[in-house]
Backbone as a ProteinNet text record, in pm:
[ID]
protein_1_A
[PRIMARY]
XXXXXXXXXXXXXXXXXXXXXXXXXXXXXXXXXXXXXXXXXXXXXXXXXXXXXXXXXXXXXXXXXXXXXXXXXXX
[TERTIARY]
250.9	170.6	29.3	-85.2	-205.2	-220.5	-334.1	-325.7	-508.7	-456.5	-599.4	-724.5	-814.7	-917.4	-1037.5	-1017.3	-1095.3	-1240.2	-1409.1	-1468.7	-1518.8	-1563.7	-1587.6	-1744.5	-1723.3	-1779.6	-1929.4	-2015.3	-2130.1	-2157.1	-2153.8	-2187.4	-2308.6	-2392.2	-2474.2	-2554.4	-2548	-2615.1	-2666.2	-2604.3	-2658.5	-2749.8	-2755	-2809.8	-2922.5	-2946.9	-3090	-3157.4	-3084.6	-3137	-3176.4	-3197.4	-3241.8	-3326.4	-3357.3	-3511.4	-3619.8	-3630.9	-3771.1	-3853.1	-3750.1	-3731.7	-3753.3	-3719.8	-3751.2	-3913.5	-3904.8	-4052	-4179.8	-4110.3	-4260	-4243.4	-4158.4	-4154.5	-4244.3	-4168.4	-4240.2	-4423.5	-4449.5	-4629.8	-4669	-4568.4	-4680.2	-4693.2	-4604	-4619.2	-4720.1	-4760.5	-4868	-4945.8	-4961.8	-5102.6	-5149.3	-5057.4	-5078	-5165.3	-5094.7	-5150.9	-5264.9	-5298	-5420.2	-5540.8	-5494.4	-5621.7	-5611.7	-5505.9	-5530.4	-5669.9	-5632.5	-5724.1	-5914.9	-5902.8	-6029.8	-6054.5	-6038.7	-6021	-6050.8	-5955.5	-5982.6	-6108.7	-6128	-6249.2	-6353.7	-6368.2	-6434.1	-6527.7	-6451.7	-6457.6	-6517.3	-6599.9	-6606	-6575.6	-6560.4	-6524.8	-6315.6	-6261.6	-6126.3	-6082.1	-6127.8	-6094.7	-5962.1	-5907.5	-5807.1	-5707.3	-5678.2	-5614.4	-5580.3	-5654.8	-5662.5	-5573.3	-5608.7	-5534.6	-5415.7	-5372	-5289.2	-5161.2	-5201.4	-5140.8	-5091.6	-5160.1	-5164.1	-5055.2	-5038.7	-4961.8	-4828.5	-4826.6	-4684.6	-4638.7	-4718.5	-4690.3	-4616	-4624.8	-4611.7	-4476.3	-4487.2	-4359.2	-4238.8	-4242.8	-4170.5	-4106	-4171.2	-4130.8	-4072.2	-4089.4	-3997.6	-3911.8	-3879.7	-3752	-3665.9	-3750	-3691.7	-3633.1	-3684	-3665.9	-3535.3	-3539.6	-3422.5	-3305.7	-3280.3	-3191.6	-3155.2	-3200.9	-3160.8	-3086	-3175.8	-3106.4	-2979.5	-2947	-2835.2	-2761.5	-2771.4	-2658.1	-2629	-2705.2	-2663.5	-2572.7	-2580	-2488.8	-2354.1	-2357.7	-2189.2	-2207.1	-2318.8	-2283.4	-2259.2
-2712.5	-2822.7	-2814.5	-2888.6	-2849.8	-2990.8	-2978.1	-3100.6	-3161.2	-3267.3	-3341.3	-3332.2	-3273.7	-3304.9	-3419.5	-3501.4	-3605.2	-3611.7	-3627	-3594.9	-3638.5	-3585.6	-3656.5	-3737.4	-3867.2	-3960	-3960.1	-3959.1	-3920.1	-4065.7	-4021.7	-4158.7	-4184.8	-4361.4	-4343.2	-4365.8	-4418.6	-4380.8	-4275.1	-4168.5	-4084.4	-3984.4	-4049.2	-3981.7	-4066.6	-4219.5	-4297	-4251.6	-4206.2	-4167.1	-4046.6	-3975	-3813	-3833.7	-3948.7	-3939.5	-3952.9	-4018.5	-4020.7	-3867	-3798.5	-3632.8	-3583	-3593.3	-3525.3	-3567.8	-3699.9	-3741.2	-3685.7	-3680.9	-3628.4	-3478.7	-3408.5	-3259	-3283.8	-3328.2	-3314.8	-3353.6	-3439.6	-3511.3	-3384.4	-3392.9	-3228.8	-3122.1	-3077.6	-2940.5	-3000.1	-3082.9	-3104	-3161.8	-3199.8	-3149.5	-3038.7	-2951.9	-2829.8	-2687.9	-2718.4	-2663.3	-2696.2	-2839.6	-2874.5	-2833.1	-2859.7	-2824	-2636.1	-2556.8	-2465.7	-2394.9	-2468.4	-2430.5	-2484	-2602.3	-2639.3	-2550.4	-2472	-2416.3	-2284.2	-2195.3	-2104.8	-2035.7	-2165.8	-2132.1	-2274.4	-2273	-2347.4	-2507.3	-2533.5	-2704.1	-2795.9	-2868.6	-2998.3	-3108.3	-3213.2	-3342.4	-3312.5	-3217.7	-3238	-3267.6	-3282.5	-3346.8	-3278.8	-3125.2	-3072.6	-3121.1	-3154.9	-3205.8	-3360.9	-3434.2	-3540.1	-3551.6	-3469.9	-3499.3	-3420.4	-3310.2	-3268.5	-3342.5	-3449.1	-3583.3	-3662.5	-3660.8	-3862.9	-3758.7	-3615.9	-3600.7	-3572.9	-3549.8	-3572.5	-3652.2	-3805.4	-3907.8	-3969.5	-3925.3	-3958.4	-3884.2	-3760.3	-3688.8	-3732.6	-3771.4	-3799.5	-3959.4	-4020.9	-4155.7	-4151.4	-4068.6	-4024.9	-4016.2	-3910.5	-3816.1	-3966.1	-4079	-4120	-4227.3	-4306.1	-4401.4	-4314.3	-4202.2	-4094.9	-4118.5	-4089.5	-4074.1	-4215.7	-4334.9	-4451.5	-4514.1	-4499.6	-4505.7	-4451.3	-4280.2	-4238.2	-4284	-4341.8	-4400.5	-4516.8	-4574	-4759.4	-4683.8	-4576.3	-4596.1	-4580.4	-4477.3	-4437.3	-4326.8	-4232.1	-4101.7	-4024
433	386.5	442.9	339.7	414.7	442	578.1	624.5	607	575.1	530.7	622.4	585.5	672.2	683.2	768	720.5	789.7	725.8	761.9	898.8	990.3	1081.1	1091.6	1127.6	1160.7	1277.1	1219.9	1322.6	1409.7	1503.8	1652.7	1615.6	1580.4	1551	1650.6	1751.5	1903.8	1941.3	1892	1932.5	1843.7	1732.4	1657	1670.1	1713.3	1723	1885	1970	2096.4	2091.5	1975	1946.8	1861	1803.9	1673	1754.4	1872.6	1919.4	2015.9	2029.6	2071.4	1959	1851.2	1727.6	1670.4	1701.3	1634.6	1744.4	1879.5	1921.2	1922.7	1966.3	1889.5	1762.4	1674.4	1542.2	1506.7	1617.8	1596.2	1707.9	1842	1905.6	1844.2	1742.3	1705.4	1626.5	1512.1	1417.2	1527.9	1632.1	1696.8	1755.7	1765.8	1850.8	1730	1604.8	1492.7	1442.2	1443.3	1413.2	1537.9	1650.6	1791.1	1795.7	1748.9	1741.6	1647.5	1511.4	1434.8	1457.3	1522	1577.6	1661.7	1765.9	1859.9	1829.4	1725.6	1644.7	1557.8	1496.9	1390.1	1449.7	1525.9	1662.2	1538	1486.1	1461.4	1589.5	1527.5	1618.5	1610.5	1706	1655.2	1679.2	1682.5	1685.7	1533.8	1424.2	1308.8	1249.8	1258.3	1221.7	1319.2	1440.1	1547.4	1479.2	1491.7	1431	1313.9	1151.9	1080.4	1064.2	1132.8	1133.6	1268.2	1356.8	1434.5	1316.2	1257.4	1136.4	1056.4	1028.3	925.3	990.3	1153.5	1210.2	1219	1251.8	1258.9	1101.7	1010	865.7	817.9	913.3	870.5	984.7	1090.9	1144.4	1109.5	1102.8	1043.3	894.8	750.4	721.9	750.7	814.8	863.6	954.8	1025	1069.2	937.5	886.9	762.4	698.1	649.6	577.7	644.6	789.4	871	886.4	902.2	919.6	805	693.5	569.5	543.2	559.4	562.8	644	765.1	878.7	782.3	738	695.1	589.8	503.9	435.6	434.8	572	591.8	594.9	537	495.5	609.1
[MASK]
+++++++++++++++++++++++++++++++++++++++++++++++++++++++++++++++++++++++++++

């Protein structure tokens, strides 16, 4: 007989005590790419740093809104 596998259940504690590790991973690396390229092709003002921050900040809050959403639903 095969035996049922039933899916397992993600703790959601621990999946909300790991988004704010993910979100600043995710805004340092998009600042680290943006101050590279200022840095690189010698920009002033920081402005690639800058908008390449606002676009981690945008992607991480996503990613966080997605993941919250999927917890509320069960999935």
């Amino acid at each position: 007989m095969k035996e049922e596998k039933t899916p397992k259940k993600i703790n959601k504690w621990i999946v909300f005590t790991s988004m704010p590790f993910q979100m600043a991973a995710t805004i340092y690396l998009c600042y680290a790419v943006g101050d590279w390229i200022d840095v690189r092709f010698d920009f002033a003002g920081g402005w690639w740093a800058k908008g390449f921050t606002m676009l981690g900040v945008l992607a991480s809050l996503y990613q966080f809104i997605r993941q919250a959403n999927r917890i509320s639903r069960g999935e």
